[in-house]
C-alpha positions as a Python dict, from the first residue, in 0.01 Angstrom:
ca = {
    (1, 'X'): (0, 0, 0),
    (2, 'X'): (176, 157, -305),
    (3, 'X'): (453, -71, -366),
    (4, 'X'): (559, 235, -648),
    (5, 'X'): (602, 470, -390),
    (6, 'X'): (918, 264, -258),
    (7, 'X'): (1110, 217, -589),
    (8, 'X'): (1314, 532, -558),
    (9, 'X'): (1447, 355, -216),
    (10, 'X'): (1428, 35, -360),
    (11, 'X'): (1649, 186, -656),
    (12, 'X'): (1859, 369, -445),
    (13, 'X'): (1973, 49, -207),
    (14, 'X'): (2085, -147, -553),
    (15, 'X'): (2301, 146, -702),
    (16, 'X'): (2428, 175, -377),
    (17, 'X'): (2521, -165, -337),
    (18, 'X'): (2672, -217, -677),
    (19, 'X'): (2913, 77, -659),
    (20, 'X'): (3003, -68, -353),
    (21, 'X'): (3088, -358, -438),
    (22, 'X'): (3192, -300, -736),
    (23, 'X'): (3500, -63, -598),
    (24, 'X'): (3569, -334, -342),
    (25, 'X'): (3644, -581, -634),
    (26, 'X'): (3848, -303, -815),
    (27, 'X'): (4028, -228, -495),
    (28, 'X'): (4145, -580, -407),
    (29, 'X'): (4204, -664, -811),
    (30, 'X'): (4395, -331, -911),
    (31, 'X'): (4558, -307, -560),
    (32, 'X'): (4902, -369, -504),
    (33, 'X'): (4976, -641, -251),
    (34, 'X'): (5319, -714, -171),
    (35, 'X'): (5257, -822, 216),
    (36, 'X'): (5574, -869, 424),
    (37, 'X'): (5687, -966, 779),
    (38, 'X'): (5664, -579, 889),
    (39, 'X'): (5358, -541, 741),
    (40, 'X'): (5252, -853, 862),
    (41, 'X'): (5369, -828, 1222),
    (42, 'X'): (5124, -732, 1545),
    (43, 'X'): (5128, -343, 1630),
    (44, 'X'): (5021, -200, 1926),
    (45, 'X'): (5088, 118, 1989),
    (46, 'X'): (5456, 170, 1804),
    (47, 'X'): (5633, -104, 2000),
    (48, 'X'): (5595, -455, 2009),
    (49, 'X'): (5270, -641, 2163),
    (50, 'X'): (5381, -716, 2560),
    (51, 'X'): (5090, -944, 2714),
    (52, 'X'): (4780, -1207, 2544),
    (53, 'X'): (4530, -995, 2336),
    (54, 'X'): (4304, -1214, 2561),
    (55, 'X'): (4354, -999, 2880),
    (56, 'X'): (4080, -940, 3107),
    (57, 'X'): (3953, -577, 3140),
    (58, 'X'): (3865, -455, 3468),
    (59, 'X'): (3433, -477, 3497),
    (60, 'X'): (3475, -128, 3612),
    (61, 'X'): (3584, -9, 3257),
    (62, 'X'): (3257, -206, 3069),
    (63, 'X'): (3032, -51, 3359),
    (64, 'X'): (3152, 298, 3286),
    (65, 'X'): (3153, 238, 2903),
    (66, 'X'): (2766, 126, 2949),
    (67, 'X'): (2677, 410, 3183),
    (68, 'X'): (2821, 674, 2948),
    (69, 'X'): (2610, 514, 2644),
    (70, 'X'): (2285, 517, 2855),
    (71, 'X'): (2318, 859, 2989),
    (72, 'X'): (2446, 981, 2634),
    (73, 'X'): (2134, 861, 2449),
    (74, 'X'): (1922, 1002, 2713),
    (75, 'X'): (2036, 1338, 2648),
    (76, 'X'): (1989, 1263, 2280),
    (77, 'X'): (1643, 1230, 2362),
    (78, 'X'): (1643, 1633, 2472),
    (79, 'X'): (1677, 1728, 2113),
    (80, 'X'): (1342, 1644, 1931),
    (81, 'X'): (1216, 1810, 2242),
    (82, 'X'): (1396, 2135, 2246),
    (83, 'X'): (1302, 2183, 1860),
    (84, 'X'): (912, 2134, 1948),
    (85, 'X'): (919, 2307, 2251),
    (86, 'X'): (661, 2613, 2118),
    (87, 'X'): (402, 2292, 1958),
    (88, 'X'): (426, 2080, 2302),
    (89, 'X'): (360, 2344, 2577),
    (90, 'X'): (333, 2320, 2967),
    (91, 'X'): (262, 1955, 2967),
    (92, 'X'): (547, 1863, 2686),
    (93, 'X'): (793, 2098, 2976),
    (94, 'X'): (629, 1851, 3293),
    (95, 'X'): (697, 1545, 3143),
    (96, 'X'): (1053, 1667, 2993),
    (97, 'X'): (1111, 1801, 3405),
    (98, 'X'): (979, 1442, 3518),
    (99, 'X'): (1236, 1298, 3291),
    (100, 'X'): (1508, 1474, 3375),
    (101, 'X'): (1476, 1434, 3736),
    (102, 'X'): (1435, 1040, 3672),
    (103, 'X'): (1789, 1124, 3448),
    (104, 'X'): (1975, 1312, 3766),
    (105, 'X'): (1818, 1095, 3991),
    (106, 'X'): (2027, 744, 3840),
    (107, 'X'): (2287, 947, 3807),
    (108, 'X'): (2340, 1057, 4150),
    (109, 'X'): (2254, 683, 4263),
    (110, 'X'): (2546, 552, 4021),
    (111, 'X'): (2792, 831, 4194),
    (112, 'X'): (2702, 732, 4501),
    (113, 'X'): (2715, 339, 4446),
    (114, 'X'): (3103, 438, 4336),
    (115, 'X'): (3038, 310, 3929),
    (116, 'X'): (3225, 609, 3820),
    (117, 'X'): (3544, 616, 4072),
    (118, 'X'): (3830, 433, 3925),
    (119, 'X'): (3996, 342, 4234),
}
């Protein structure tokens, strides 16, 4: 392993960090702060905070929330795909078909089940 081959990274994650931190420290020491009650009040949505920030959500909303992440970063996985589609050929398109049908498949299941119906 050529540990000289990584000091461009290496060289790049230290500038990085100083100039980060760096203009956080000049931020908070040249930054005005003159913090108030208005300032320092709770805002939620242009009027005043009604109920506990501790509410319960509905399961319903997580379970939707999840569902759209897992379904989202399947499609993601279409991409690398489509670009190599020439390089991968007829077997690259079966197992792409297999996986889509798994995709529509859970999907149908979870529209069935009612996970996406709000009432």
């Amino acid at each position: 392993m050529n540990i000289e081959s990584y000091l461009p990274v290496l060289l790049f994650i230290i500038v990085g960090s100083v100039i980060g931190f760096a203009l956080m420290f000049l931020g908070s020491v040249l930054g005005p702060s003159r913090p108030d009650s208005e300032k320092l009040s709770p805002y939620e949505c242009g009027f005043e905070a009604f109920e506990d920030a501790r509410m319960k959500f509905d399961v319903r909303y997580y379970l939707v929330a999840i569902l759209f992440i897992l379904f989202d970063l399947e499609i993601a996985f279409l991409f690398p795909w489509a670009m190599a589609n020439a390089q991968v050929g007829l077997l690259g398109f079966g197992t792409v078909a297999v996986f889509l049908a798994v995709l529509v498949v859970g999907f149908i299941y979870e529209w069935k089940k009612g996970a996406l119906d709000w009432e």
